[in-house]
N, C-alpha and C positions, 0 to 999 in steps of 0.2 A: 445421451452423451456421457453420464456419470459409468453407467455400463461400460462403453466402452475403454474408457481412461483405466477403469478398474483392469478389464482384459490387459491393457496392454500394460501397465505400470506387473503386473500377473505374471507375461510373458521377461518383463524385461526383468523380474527375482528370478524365473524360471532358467533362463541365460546365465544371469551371474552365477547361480547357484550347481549348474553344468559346470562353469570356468571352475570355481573351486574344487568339486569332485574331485575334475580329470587335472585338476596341478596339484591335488594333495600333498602328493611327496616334498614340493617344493617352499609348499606352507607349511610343511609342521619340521622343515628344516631347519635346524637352530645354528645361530649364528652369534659371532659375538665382536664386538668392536670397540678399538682404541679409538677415543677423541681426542685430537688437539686442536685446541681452537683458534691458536695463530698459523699453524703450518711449522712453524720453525724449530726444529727438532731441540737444538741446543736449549731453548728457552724451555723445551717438556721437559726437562731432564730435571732442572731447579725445583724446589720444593714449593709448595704457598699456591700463590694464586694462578701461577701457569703449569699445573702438574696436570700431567696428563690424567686422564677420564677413559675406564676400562668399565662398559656396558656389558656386564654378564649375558652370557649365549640364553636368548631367546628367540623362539619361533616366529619364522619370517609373516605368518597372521598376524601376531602380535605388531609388531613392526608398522603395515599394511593399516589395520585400524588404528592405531598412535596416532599417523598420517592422515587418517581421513577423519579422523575426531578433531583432531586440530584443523583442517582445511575446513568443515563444517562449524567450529568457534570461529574462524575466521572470517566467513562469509557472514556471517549473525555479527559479528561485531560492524563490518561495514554495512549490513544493513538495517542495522539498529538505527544507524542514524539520520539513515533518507526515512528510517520509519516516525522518527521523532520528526525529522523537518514536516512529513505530509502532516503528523497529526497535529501542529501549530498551523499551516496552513489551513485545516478542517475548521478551526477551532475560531480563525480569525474570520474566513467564510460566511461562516455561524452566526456569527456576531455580526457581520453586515448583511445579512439576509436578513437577523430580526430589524435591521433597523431601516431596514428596506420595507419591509411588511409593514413597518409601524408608520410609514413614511407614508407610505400607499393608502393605509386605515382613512389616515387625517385628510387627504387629498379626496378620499372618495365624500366622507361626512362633510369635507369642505363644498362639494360637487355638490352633495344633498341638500346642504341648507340653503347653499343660491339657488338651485333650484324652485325650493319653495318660496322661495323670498319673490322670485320674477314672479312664479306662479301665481302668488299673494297678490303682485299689482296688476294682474290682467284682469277687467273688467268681467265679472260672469263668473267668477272664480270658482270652481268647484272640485273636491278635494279625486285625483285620481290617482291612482296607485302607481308605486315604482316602479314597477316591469311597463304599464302599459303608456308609460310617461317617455320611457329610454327606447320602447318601441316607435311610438309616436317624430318622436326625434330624428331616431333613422332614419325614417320612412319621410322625414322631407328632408334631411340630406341628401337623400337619393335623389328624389325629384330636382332639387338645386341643382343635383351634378348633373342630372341628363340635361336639365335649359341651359345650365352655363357653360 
């Protein structure tokens, strides 16, 4: 699969890389612009804070990447923050798995030691191992379930 993705992320440089070619002419056309940032001509004319803003002629590549370096700042900064929410969610997760796991330990050693305690008071006592104790068990659970 990684092969493939490769090809095709390949094919999709190979495309853009055609588009800019054949519009060369159009991207290395330089351009230059007045900014006013209220629209209202009377207020650019004043001096100070509303004076009009003259962006020296630069090549419309230039322009194109500004654009997409900031659309990609953009997208990193909103997904900074679903990235920080999963990684407290991970974190809190974490924390009740261990204390799940720790929960489960004490539950089992609790299982082990009644266990042997019943074990202890049956008459003929004789010591049998874990595995063939929990098999033993099953095996007349079963039988109960088929009679009952």
């Amino acid at each position: 699969m990684s092969k493939f993705k490769i090809g095709i992320w390949a094919v999709v440089f190979l495309f853009i890389l055609l588009f800019f070619l054949h519009n060369q002419d159009f991207f290395m056309t330089k351009n230059a612009f007045d900014v006013n940032v209220f629209g209202i001509p009377s207020l650019a004319e004043y001096s100070g804070f509303f004076q009009k803003a003259e962006i020296p002629a630069v090549p419309n590549v230039v322009i194109f990447l500004g654009f997409f370096i900031l659309g990609v700042a953009v997208s990193y900064f909103f997904n900074f923050f679903g990235w920080l929410r999963s990684k407290r969610a991970i974190r809190r997760l974490s924390t009740d798995n261990e204390h799940l796991n720790q929960k489960v330990e004490q539950l089992e050693t609790e299982l082990a030691s009644a266990r042997g305690q019943r074990m202890a008071q049956l008459p003929g006592h004789e010591e049998i191992p874990e595995a063939e104790l929990a098999s033993k068990e099953d095996e007349a659970a079963d039988s109960a379930m088929k009679k009952g």
